[in-house]
N, C-alpha and C positions, 0 to 999 in steps of 0.2 A: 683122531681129529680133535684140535682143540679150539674151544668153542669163548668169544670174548664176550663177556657179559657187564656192563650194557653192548648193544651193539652200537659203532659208529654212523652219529647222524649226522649231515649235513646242517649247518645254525640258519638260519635266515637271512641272515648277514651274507653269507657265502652264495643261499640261493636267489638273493638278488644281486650279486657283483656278475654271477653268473649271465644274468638274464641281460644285464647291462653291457655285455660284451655283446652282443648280435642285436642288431638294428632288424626288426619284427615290422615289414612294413604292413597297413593296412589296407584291403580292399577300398575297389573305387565306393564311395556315398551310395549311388542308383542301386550296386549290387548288395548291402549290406542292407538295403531300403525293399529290397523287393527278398529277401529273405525275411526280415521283420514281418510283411503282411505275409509271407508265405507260415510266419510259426504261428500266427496273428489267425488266422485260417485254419491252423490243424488245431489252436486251443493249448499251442502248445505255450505256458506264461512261464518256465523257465529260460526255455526258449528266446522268446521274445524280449523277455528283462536282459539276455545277454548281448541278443542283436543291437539291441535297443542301445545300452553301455557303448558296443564300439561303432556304431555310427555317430555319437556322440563323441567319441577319444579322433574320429576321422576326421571331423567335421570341424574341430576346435581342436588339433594337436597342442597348443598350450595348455590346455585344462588337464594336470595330472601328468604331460609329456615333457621330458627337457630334453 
């Protein structure tokens, strides 16, 4: 077996042209809101900082969306 060294990576460049081919719709507000007090409740603040982010990219798809 012959082995290539480096191995090939994918640039960034690529893994966002990627991500820009599929439209990622987001959950309704209410449900993305009652998961927030749900991480909000376990203590869970990774959690929560994430919910938090996409009920805000939901709520204002301009902010950050085109």
């Amino acid at each position: 077996m012959k082995k290539k060294w480096p191995v090939p990576r994918p640039t960034e460049h690529a893994a966002l042209r990627a991500v820009c081919r599929s439209a990622r719709p987001l959950p309704p507000v209410p449900a993305l809101m009652a998961a927030l007090l749900d991480a909000y409740e376990r203590r869970d603040l990774e959690g929560a900082c994430l919910t938090a982010h996409r009920v805000v990219r939901a709520a204002a798809p301009e902010v950050g969306e085109t």
